[in-house]
MOPAC internal coordinates of N, CA, C and O (Angstrom, degrees):
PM7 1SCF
backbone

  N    0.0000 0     0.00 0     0.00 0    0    0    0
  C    1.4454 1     0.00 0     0.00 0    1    0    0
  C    1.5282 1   111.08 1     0.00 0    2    1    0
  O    1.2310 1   118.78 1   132.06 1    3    2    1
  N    0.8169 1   119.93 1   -47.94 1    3    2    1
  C    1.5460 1   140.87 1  -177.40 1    5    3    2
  C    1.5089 1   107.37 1   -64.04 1    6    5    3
  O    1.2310 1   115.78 1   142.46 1    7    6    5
  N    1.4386 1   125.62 1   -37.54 1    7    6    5
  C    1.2205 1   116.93 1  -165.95 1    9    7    6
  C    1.7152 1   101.27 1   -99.41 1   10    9    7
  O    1.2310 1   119.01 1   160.71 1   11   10    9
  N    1.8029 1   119.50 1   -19.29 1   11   10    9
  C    1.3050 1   134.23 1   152.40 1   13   11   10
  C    1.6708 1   105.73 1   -30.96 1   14   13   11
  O    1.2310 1   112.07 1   134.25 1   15   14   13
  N    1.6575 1   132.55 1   -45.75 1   15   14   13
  C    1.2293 1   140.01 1  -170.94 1   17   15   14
  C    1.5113 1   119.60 1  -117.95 1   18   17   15
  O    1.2310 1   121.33 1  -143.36 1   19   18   17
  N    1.2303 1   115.06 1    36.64 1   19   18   17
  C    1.7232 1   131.25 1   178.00 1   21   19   18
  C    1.5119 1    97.56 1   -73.32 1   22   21   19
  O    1.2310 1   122.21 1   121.80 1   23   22   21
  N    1.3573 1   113.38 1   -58.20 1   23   22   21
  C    1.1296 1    96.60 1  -165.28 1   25   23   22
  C    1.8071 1   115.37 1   -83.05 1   26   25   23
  O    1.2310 1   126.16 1  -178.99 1   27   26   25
  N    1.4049 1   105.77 1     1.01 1   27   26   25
  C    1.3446 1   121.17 1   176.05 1   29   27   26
  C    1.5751 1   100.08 1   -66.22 1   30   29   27
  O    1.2310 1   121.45 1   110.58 1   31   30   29
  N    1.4796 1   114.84 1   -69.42 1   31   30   29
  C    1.7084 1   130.32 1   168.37 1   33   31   30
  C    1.2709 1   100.40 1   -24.76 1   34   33   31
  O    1.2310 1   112.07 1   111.75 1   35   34   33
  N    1.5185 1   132.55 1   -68.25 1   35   34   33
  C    0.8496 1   127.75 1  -134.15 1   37   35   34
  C    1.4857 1   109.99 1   -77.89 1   38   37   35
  O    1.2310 1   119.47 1   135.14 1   39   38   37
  N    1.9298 1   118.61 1   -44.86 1   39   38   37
  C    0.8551 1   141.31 1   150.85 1   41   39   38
  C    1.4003 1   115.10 1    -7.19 1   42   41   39
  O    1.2310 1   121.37 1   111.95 1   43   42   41
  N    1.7502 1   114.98 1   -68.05 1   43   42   41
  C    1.3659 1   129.93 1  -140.72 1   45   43   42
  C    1.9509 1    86.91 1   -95.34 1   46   45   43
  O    1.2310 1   125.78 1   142.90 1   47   46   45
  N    1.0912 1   106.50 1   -37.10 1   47   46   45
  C    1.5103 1   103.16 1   163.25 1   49   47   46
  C    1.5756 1   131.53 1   -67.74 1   50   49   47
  O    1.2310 1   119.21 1   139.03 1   51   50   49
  N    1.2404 1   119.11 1   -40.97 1   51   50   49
  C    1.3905 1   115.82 1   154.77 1   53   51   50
  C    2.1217 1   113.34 1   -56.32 1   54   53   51
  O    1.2310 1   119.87 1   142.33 1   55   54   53
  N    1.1777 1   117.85 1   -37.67 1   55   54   53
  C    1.5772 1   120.41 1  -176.98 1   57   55   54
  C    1.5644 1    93.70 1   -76.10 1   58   57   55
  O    1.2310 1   117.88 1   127.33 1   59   58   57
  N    1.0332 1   121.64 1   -52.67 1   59   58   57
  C    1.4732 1   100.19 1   171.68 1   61   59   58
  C    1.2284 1   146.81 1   -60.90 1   62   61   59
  O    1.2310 1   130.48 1   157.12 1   63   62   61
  N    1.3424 1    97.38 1   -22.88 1   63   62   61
  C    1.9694 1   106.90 1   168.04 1   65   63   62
  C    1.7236 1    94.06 1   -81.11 1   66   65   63
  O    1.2310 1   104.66 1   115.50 1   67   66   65
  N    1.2412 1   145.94 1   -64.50 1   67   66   65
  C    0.9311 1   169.90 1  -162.70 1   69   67   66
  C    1.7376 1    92.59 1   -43.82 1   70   69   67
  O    1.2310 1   110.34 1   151.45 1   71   70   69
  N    1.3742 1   135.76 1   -28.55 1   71   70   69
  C    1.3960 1   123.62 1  -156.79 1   73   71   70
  C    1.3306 1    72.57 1  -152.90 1   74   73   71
  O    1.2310 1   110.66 1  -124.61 1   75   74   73
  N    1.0490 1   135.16 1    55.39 1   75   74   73
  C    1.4801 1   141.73 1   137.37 1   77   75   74
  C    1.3302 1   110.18 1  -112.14 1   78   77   75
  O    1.2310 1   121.47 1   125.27 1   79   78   77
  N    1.7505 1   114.80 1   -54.73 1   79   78   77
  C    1.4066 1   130.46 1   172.62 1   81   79   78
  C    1.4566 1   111.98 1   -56.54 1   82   81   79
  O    1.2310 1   114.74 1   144.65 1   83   82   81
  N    1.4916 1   127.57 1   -35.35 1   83   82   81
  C    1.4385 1   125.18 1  -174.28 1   85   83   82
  C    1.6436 1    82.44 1   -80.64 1   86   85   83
  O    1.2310 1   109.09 1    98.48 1   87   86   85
  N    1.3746 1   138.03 1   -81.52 1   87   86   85
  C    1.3414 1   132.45 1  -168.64 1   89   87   86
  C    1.7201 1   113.18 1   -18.16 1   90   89   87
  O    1.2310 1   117.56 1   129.44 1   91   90   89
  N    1.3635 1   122.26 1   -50.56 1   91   90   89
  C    1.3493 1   141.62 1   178.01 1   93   91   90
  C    1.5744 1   105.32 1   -55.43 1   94   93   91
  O    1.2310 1   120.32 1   133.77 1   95   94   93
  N    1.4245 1   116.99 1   -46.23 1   95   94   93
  C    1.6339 1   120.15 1  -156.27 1   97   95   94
  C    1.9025 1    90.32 1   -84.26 1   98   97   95
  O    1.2310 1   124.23 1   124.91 1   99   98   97
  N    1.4648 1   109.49 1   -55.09 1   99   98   97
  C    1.0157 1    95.51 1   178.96 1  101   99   98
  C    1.7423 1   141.79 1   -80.08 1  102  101   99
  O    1.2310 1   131.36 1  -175.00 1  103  102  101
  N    1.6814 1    95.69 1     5.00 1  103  102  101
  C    1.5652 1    99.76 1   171.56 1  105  103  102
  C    1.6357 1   112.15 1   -80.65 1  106  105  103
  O    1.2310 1   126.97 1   159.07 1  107  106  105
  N    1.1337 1   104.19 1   -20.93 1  107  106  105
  C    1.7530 1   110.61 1  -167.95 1  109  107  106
  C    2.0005 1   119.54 1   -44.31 1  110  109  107
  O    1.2310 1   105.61 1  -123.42 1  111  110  109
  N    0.5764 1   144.29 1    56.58 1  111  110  109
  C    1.5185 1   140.39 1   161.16 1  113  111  110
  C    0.6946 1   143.90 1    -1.28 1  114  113  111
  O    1.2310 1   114.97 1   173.87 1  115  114  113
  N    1.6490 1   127.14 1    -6.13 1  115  114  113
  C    1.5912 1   151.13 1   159.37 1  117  115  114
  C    1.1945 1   105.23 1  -106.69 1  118  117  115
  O    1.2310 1   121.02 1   -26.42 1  119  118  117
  N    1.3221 1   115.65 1   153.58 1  119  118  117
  C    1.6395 1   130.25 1   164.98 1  121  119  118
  C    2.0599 1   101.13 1    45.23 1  122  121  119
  O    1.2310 1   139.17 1   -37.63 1  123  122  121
  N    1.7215 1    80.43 1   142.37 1  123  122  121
  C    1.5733 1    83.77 1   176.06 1  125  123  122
  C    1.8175 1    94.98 1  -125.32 1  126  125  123
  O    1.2310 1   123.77 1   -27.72 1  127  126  125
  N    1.3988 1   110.38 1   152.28 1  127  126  125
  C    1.5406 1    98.45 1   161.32 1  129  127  126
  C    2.1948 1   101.34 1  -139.37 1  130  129  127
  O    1.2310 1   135.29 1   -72.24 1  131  130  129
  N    1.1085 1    88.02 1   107.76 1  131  130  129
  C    1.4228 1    83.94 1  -165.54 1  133  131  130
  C    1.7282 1   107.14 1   -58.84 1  134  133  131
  O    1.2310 1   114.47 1   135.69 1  135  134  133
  N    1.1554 1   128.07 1   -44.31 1  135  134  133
  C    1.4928 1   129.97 1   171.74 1  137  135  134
  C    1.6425 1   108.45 1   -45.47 1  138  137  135
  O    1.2310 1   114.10 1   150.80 1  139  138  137
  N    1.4507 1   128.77 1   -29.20 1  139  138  137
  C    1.3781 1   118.34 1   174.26 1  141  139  138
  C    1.6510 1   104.54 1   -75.16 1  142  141  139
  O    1.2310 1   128.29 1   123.56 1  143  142  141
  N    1.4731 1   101.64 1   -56.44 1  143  142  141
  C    1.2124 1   110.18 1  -172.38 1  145  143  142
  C    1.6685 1   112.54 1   -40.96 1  146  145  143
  O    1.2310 1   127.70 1   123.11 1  147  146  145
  N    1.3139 1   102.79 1   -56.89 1  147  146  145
  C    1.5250 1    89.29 1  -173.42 1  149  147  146
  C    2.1492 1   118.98 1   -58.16 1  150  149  147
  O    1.2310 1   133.76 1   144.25 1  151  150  149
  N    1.6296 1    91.00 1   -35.75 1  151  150  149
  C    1.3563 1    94.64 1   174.57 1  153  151  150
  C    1.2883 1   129.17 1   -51.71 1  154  153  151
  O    1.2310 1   119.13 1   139.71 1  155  154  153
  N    1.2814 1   119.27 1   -40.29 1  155  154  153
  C    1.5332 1   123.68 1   155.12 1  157  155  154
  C    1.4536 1   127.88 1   -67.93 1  158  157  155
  O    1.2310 1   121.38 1   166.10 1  159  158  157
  N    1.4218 1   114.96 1   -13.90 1  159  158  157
  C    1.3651 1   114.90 1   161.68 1  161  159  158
  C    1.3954 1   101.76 1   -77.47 1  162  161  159
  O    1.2310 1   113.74 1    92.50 1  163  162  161
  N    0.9302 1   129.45 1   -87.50 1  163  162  161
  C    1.9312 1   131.24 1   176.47 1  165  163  162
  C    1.7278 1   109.04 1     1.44 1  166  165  163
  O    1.2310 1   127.29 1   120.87 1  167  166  165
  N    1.2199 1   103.57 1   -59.13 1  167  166  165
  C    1.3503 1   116.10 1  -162.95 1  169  167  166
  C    1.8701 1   102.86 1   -85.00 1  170  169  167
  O    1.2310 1   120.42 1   153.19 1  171  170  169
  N    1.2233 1   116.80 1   -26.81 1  171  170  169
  C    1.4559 1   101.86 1   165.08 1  173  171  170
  C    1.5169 1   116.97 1   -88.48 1  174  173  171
  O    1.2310 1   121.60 1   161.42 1  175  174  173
  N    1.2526 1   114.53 1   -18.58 1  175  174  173
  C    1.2793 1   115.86 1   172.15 1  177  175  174
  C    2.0257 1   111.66 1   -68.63 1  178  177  175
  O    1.2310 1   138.46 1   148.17 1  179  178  177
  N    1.2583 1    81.83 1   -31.83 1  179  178  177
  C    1.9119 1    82.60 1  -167.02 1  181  179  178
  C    1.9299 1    86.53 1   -78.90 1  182  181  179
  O    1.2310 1   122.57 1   131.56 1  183  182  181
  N    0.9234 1   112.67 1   -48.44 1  183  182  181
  C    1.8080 1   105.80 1  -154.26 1  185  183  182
  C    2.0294 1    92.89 1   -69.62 1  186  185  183
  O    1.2310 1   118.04 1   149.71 1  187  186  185
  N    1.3261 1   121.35 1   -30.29 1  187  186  185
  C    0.9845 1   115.89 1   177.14 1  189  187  186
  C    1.8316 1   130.52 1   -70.71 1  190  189  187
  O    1.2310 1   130.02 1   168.94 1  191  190  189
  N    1.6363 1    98.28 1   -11.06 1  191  190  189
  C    1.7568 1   121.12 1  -170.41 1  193  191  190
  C    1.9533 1    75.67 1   -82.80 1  194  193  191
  O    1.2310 1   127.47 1   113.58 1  195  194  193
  N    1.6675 1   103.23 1   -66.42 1  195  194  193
  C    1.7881 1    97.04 1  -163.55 1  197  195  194
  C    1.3151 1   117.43 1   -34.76 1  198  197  195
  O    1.2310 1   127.88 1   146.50 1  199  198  197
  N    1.6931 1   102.43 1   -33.50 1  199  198  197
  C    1.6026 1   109.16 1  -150.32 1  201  199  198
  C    1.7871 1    95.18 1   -83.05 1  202  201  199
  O    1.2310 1   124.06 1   139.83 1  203  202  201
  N    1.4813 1   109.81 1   -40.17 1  203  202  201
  C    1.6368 1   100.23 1  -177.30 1  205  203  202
  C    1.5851 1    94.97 1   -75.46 1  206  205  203
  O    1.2310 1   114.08 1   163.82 1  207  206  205
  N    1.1828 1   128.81 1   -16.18 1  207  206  205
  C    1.6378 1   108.18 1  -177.81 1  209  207  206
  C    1.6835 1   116.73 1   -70.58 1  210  209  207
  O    1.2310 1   124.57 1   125.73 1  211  210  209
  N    1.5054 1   108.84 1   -54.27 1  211  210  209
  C    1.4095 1   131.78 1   147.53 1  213  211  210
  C    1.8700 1   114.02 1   -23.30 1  214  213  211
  O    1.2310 1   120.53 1   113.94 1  215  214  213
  N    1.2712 1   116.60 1   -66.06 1  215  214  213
  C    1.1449 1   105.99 1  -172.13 1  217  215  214
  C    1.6338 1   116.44 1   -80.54 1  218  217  215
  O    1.2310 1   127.42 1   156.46 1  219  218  217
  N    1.2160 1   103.33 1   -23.54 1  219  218  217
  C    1.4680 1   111.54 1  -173.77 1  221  219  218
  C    1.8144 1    92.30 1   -89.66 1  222  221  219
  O    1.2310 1   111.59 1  -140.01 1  223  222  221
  N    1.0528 1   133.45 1    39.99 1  223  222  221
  C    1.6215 1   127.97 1   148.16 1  225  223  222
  C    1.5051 1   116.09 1  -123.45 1  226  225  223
  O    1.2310 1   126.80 1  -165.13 1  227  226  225
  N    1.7733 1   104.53 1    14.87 1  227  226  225
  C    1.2189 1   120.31 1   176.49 1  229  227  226
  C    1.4681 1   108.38 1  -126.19 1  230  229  227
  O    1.2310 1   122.28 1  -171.82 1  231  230  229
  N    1.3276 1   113.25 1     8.18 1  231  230  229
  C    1.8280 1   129.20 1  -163.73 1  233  231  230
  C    1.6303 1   103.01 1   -58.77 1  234  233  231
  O    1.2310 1   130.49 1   121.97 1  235  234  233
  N    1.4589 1    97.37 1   -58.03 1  235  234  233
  C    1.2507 1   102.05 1   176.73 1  237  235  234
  C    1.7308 1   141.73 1   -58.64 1  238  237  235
  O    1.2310 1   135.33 1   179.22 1  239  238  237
  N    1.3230 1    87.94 1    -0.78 1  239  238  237
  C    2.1440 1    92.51 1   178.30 1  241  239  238
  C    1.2811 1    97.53 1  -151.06 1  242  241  239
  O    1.2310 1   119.57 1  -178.85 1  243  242  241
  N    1.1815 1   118.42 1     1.15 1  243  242  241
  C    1.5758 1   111.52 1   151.35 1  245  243  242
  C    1.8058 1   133.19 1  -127.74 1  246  245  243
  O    1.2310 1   121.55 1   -60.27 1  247  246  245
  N    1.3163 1   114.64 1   119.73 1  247  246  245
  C    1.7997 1    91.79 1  -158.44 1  249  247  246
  C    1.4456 1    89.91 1   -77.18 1  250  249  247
  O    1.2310 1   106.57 1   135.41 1  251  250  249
  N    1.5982 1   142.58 1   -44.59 1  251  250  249
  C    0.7661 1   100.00 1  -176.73 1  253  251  250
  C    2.0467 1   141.95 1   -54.29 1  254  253  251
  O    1.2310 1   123.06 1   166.15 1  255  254  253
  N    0.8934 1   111.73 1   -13.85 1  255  254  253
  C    1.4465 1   126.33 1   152.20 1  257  255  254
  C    1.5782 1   127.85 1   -27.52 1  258  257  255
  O    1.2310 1   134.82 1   112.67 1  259  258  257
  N    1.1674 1    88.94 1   -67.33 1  259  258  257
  C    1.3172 1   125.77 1   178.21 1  261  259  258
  C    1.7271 1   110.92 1   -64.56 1  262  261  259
  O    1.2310 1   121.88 1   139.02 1  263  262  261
  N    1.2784 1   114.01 1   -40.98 1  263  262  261
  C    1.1853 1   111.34 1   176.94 1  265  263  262
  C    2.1078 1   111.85 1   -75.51 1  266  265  263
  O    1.2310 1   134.74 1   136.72 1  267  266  265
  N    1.9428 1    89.10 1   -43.28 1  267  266  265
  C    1.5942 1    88.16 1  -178.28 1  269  267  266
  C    1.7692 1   111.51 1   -63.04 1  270  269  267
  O    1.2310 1   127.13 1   161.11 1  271  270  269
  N    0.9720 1   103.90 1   -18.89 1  271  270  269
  C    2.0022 1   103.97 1   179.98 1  273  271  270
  C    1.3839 1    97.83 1   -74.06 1  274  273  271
  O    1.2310 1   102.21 1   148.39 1  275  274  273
  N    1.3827 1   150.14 1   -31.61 1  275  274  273
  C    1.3523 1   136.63 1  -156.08 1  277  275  274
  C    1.9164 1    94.66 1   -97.45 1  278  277  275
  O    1.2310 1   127.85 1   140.27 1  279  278  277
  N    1.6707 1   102.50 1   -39.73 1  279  278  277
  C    1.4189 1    90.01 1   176.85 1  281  279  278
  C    1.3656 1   110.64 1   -66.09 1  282  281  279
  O    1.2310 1   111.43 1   142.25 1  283  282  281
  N    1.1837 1   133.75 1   -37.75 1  283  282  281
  C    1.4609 1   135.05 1  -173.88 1  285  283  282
  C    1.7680 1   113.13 1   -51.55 1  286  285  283
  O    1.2310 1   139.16 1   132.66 1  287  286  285
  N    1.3320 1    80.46 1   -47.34 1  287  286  285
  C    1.9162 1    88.62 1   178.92 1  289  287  286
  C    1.4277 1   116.23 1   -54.84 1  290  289  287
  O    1.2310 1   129.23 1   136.19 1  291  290  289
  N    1.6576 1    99.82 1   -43.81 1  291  290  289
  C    1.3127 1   103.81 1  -172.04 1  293  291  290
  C    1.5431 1   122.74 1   -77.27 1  294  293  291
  O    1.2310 1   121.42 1   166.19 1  295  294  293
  N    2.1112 1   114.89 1   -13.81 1  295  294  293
  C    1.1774 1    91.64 1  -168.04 1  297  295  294
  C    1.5268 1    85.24 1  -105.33 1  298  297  295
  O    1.2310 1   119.21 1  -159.13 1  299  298  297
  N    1.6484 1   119.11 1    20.87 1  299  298  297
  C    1.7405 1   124.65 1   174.70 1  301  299  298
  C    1.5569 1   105.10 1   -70.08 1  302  301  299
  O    1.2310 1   126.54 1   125.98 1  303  302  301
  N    1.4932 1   105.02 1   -54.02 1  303  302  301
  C    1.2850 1    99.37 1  -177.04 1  305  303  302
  C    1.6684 1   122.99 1   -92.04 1  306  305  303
  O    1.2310 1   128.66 1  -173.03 1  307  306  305
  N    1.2595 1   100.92 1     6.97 1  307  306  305
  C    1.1317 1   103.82 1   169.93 1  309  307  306
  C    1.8233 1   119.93 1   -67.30 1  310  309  307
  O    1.2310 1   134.43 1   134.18 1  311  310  309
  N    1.7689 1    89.69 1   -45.82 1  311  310  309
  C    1.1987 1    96.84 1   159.38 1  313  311  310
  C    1.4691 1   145.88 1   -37.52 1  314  313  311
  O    1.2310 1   137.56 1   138.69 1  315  314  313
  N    1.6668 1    83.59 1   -41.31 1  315  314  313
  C    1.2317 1   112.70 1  -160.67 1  317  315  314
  C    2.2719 1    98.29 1   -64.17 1  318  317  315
  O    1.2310 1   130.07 1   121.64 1  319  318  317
  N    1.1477 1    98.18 1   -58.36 1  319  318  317
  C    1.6068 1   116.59 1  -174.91 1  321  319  318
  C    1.0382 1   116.01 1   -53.45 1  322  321  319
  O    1.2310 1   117.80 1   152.50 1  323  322  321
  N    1.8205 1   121.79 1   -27.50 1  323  322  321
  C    1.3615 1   112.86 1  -179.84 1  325  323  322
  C    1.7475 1   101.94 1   -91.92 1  326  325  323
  O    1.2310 1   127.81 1   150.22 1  327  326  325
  N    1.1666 1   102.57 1   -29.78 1  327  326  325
  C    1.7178 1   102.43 1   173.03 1  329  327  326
  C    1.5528 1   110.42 1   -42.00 1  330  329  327
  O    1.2310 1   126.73 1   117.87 1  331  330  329
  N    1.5814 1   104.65 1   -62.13 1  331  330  329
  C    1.2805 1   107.59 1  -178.23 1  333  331  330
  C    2.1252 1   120.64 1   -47.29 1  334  333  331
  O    1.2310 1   132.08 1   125.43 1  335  334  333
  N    1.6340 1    94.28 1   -54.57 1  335  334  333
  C    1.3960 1   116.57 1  -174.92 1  337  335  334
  C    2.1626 1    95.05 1   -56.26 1  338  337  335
  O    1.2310 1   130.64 1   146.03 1  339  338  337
  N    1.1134 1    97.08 1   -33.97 1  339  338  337
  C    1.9350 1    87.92 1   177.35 1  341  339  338
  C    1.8317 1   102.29 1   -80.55 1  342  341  339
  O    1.2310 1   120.77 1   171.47 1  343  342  341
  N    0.8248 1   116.13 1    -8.53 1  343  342  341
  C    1.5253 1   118.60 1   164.16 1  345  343  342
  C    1.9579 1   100.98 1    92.98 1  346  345  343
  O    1.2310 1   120.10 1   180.00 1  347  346  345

């Protein structure tokens, strides 16, 4: 069962370091560099689409699954809005 969701784990562990580091870049309070900024948005937005795609093909027999695909979506497009809102 467990090895059925390796690459699920693995997924949800790369999105979690991944939107820890964007959380970090964008809490900072000094200096802005909009070319980083967006780069770390891109890249948490993309690893977070795999991760709800990934978990949500396990939605159905696992809730936790099911729960990590809706957060994924949500902090995908979350991404998505401030990307846009930085122009």
């Amino acid at each position: 069962m467990v090895g059925d969701l390796a690459k699920c784990i693995r997924t949800d562990m790369d999105c979690a370091d991944i939107c820890t580091a964007t959380a970090a870049v964008l809490s900072r309070h000094t200096g802005y560099d909009a070319n980083i900024t967006a780069a770390v948005l891109k890249a948490c937005a993309m690893v977070c689409k795999a991760c709800a795609d990934e978990c949500g093909r396990h939605a159905d027999m696992h809730e936790h699954c099911r729960i990590c695909a809706e957060a994924c979506r949500a902090c995908e497009q979350a991404c998505n809005e401030l990307l846009g809102a930085l122009g």
